[in-house]
N, CA and C atoms as a LAMMPS dump frame, in Angstrom:
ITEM: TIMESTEP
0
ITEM: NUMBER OF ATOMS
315
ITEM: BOX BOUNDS ff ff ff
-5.0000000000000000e+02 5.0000000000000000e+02
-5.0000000000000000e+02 5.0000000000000000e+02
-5.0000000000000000e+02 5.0000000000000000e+02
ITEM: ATOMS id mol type element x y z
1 1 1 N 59.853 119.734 224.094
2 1 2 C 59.958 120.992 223.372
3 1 3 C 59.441 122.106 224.287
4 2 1 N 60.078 122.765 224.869
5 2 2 C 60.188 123.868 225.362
6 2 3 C 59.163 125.188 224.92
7 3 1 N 60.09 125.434 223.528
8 3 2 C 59.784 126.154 222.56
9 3 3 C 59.405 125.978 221.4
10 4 1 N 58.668 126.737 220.972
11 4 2 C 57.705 126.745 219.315
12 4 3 C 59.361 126.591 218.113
13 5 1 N 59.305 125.309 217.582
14 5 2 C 59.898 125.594 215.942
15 5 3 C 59.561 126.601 214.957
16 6 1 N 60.045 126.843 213.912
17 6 2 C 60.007 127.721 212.992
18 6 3 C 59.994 126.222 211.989
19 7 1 N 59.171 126.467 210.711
20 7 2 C 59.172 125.556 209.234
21 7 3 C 58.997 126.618 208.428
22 8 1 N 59.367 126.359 207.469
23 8 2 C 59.191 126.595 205.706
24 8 3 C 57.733 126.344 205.235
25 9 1 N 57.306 126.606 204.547
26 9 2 C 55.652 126.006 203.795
27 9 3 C 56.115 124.862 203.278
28 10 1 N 57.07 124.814 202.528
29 10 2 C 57.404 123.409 202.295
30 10 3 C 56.974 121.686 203.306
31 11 1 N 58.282 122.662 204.473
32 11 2 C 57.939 121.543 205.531
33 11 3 C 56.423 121.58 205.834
34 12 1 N 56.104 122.73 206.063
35 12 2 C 54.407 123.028 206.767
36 12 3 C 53.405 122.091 205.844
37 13 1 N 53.667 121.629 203.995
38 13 2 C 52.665 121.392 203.562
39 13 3 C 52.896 119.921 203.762
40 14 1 N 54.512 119.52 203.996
41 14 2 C 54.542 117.962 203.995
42 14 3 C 53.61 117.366 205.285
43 15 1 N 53.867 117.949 206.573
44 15 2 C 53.189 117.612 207.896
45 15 3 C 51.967 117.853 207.452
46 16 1 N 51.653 118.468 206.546
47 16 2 C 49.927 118.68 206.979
48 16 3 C 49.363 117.01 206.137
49 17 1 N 50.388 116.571 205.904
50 17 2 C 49.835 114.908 204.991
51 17 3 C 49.444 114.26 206.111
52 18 1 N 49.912 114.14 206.88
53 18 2 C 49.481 113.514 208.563
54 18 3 C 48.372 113.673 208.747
55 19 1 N 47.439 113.039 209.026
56 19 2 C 46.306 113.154 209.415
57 19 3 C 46.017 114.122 211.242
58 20 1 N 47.108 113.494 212.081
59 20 2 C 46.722 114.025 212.862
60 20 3 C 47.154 115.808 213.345
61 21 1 N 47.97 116.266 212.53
62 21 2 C 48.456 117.373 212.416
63 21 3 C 47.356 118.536 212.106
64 22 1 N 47.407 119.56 213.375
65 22 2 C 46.816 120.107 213.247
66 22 3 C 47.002 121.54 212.438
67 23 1 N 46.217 122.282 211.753
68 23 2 C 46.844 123.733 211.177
69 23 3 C 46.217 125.017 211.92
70 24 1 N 46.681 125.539 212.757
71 24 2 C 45.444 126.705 213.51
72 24 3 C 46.209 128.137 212.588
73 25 1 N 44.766 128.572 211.915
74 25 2 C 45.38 130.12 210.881
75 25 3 C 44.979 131.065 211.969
76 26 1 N 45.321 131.84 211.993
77 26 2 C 45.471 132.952 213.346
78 26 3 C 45.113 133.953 212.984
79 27 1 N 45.042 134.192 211.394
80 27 2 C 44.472 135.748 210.504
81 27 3 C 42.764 136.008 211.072
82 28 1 N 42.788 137.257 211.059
83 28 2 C 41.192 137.915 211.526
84 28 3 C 40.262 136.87 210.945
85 29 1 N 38.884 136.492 211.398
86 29 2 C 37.826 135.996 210.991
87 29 3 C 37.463 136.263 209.36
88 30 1 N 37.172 137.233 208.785
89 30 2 C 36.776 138.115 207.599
90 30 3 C 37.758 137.117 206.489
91 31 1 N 39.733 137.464 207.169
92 31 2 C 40.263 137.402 205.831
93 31 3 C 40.028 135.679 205.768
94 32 1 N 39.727 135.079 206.861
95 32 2 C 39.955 133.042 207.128
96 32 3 C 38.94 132.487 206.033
97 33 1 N 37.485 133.722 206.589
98 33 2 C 36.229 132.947 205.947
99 33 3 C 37.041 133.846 204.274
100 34 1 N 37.328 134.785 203.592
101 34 2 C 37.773 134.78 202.344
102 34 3 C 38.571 133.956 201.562
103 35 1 N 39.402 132.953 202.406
104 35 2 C 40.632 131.896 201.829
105 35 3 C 41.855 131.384 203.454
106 36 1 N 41.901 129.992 203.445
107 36 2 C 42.577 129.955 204.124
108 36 3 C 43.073 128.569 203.333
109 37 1 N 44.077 127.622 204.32
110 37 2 C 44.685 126.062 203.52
111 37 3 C 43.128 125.296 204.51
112 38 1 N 42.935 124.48 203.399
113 38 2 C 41.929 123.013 203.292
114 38 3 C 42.079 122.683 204.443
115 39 1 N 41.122 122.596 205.78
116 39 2 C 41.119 122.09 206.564
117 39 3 C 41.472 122.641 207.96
118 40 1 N 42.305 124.087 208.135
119 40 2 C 42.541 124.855 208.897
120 40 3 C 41.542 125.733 210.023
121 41 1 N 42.064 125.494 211.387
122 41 2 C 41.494 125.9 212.2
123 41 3 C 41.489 127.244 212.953
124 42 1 N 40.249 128.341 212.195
125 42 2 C 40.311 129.578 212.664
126 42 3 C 40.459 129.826 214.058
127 43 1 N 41.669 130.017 214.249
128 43 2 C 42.214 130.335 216.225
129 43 3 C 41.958 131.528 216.251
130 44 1 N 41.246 132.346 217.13
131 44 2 C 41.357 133.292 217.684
132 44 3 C 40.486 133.689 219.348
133 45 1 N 41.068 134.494 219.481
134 45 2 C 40.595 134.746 220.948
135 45 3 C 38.647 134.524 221.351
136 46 1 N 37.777 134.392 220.425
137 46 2 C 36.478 133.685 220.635
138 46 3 C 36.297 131.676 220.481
139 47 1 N 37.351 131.889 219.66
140 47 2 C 37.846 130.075 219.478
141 47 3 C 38.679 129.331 220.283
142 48 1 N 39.595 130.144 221.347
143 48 2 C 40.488 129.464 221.795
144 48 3 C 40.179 128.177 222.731
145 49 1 N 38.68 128.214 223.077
146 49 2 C 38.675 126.833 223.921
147 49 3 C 38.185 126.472 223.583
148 50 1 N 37.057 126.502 222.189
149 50 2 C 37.017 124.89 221.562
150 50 3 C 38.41 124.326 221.196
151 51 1 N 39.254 125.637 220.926
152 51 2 C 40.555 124.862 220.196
153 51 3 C 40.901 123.697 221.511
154 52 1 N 41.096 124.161 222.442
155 52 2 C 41.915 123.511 223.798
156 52 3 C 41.129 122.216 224.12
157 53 1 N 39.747 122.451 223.682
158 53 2 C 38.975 121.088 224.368
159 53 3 C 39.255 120.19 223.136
160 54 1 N 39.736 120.362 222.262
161 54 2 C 39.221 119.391 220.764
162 54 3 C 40.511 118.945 220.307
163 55 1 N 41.602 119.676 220.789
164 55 2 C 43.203 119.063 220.427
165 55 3 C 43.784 118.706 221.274
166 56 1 N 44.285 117.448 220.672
167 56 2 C 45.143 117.381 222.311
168 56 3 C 46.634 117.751 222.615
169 57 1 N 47.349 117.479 223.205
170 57 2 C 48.317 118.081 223.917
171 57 3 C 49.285 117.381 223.048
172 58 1 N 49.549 116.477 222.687
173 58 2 C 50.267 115.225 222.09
174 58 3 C 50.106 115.857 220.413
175 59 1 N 49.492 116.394 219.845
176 59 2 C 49.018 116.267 218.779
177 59 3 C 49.934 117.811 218.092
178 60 1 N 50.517 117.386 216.808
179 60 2 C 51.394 118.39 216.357
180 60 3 C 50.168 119.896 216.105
181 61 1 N 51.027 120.46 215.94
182 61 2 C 50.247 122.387 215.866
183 61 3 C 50.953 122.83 214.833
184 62 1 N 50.259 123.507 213.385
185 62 2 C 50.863 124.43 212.915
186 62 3 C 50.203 125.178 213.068
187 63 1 N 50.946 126.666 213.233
188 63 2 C 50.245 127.721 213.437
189 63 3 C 50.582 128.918 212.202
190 64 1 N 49.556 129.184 212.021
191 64 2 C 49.863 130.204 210.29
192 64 3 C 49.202 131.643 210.905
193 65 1 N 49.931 132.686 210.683
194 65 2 C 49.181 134.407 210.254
195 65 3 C 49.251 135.001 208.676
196 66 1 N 49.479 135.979 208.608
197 66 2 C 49.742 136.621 207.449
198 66 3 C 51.275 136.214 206.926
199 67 1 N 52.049 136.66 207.814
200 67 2 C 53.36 136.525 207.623
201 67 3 C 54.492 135.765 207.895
202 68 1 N 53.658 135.348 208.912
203 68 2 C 55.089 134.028 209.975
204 68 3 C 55.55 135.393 211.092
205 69 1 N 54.514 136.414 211.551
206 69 2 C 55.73 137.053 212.753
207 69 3 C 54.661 137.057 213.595
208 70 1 N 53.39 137.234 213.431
209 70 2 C 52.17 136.946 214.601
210 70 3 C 52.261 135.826 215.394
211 71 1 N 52.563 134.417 213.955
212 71 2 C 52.134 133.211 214.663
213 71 3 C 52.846 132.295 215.788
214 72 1 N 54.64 133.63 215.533
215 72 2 C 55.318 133.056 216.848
216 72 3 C 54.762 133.268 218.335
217 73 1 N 54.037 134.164 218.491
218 73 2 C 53.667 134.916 219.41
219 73 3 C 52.293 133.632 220
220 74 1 N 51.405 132.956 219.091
221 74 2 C 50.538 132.307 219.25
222 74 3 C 51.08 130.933 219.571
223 75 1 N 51.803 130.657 219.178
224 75 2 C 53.016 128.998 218.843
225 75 3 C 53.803 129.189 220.765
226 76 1 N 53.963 130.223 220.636
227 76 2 C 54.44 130.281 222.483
228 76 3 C 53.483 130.146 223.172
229 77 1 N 52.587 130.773 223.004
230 77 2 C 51.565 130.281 224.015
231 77 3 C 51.311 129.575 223.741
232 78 1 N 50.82 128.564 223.142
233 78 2 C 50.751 127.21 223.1
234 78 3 C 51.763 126.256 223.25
235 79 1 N 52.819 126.431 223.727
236 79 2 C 53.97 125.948 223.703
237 79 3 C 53.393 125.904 226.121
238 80 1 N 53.234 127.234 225.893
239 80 2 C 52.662 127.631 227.629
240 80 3 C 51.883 126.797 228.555
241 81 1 N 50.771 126.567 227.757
242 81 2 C 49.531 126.032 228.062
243 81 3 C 49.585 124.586 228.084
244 82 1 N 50.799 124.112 227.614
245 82 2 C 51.371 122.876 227.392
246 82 3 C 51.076 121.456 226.021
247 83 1 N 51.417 122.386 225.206
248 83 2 C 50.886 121.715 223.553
249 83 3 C 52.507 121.366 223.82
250 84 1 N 52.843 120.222 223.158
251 84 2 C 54.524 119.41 222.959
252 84 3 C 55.076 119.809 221.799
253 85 1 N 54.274 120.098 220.763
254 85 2 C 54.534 120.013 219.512
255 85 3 C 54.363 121.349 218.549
256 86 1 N 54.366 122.451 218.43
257 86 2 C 53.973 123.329 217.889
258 86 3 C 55.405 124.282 216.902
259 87 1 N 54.018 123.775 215.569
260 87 2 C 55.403 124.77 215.013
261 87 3 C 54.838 126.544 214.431
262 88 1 N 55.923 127.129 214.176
263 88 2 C 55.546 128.242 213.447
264 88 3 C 55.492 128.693 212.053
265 89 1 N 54.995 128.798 210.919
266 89 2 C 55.153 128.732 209.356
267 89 3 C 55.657 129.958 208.939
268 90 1 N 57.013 130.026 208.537
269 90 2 C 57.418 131.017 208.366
270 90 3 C 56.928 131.484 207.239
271 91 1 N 56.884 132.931 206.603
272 91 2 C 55.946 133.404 205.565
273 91 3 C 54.396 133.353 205.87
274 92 1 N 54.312 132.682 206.767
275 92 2 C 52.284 132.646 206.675
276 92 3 C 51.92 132.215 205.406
277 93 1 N 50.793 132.779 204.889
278 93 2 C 49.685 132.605 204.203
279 93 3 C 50.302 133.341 202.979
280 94 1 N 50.825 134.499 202.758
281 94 2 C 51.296 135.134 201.824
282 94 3 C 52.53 133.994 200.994
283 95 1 N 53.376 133.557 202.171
284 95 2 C 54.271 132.729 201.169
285 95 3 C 53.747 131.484 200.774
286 96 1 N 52.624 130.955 201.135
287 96 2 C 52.172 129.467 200.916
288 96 3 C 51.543 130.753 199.605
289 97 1 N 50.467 131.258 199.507
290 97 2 C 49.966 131.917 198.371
291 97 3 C 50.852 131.474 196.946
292 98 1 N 51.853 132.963 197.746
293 98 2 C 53.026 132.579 196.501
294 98 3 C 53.981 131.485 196.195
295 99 1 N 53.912 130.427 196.459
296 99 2 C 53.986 129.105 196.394
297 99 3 C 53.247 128.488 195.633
298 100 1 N 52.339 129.153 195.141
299 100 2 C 51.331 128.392 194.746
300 100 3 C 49.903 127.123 194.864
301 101 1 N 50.659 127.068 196.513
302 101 2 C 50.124 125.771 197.608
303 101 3 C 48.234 126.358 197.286
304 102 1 N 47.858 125.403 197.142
305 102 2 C 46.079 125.829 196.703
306 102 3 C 45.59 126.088 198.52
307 103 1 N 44.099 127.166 198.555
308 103 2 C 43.725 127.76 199.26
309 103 3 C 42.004 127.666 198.905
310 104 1 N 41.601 127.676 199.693
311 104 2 C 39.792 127.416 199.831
312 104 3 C 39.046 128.468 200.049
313 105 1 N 37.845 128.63 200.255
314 105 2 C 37.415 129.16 200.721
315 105 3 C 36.185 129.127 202.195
């Protein structure tokens, strides 16, 4: 894989049954610690190398923002840096919301 996929929340919530599937939310610190999905890994530019030391390369990536148009941008670079597997969630966080898909805090 070259390039970052695009999924649905649908698909995004079935992969996240996988244990080894990872979810990196990409939204500011503030809105992550207010609600993010069960288990999701706040990526951002102070996190990015625990992210790199703690996942491995082999290991699927979803990547979530607000909307699904940030997280392509994050899903390429990781696509760069040489992750195999990375997808992008289209809608973000807003359409899993309105989905009804449950959210933590």
């Amino acid at each position: 894989m070259d390039q970052f996929q695009t999924i649905n929340i649908e698909q995004a919530k079935e992969l996240l049954q996988q244990p080894e599937v990872i979810l990196a939310d990409t939204r500011d610190s503030q809105s992550f610690t207010n609600e993010h999905v069960e288990g999701a890994f706040s990526l951002n530019n102070d996190t990015i190398v625990e992210f790199m030391n703690e996942v491995e390369f082999e290991q699927p990536i979803l990547v979530m923002c607000y909307h699904g148009i940030s997280s392509q941008n994050v899903a390429q670079y990781l696509i760069n840096q040489g992750y195999s597997e990375v997808y992008s969630v289209d809608g973000g966080i807003e359409a899993w919301r309105r989905a009804g898909f449950p959210l933590t805090q």
